[in-house]
N, C-alpha and C positions, 0 to 999 in steps of 0.2 A: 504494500500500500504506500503511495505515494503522502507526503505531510504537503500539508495544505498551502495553498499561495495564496500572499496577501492580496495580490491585482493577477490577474492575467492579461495578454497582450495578443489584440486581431493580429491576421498575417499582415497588415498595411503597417501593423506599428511595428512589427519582427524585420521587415523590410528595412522600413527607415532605420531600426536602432542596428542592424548591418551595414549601411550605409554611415553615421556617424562612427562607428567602431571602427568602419576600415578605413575613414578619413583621419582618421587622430592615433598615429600611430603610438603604441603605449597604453593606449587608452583600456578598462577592464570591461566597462559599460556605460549605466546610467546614472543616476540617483534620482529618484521620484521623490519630492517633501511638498510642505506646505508651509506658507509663510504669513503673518499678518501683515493684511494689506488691501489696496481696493476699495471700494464701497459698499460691496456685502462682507468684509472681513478677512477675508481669504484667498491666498493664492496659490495653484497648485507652482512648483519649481521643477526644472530639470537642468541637472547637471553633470557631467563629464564626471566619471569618476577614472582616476591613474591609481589611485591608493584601495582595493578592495575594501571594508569594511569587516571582519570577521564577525560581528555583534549586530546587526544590519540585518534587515528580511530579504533575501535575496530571490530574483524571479532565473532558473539559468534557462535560454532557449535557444534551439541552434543559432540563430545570430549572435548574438551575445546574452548578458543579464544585466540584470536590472535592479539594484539595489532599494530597497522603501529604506525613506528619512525611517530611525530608531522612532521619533519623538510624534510619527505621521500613521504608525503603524492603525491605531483604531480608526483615523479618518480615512483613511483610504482601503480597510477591508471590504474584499468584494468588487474591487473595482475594477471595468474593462479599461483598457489604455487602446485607445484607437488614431491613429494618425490619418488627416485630411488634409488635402486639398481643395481649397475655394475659390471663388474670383478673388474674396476680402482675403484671405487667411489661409495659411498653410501653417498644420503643428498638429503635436498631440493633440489628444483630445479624450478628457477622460467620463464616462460614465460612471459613476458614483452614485451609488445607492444609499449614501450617507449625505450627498448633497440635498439641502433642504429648499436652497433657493441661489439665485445667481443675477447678476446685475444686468444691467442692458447691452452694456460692449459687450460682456462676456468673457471679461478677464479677471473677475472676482467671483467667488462664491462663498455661499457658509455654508458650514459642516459643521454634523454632530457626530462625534466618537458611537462607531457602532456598538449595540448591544451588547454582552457577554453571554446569550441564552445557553444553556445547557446543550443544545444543537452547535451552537458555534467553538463553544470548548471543542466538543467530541471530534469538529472538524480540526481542530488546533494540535488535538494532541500528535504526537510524529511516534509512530510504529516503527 
């Protein structure tokens, strides 16, 4: 049995984070956080990681991995990581079932730390 991942990642975002990985040579992956900020409160981050994180939630997928902020870990359980293409906008893009609301640019959100149900441990624990 596999132990549980914090986010998972469409093929469109496995794409691109192989692309960044092979542009940055050195580079291990990502880092997914979130930061205060915006007008709803929140902002998701991504950043370049060279230094792996051993204490870090780590996503591995053939392209690379993808590390979750230590401190992001309950806002972003459960979350897809999808990368678009738009006329406005090109980036990640995460769906978040912990996001409760988001601003009108769409560069802020708020989040509430998911639940702990007795479901969510069971999936937590690592076999």
């Amino acid at each position: 049995m596999n132990a549980f991942q914090v986010i998972s990642l469409t093929d469109a975002a496995k794409t691109r984070l192989g692309e960044i990985i092979a542009a940055n040579v050195g580079a291990h992956g990502i880092r997914i956080g979130i930061k205060k900020g915006g007008c709803a409160g929140m902002e998701y981050t991504v950043d370049l990681v060279n230094q792996p994180d051993a204490l870090a939630d780590k996503v591995e997928t053939e392209a690379g991995s993808v590390y979750v902020a230590r401190d992001a870990t309950l806002f972003l359980l459960g979350t897809e990581m999808d990368f678009e293409i738009t006329k406005l906008r090109t980036g990640f893009v995460f769906n978040n079932p912990n996001q409760s609301s988001a601003c009108g640019c769409g560069e802020s959100v708020e989040l509430t730390p998911a639940e702990m149900t007795p479901e969510m441990l069971q999936k937590l624990r690592v076999s």
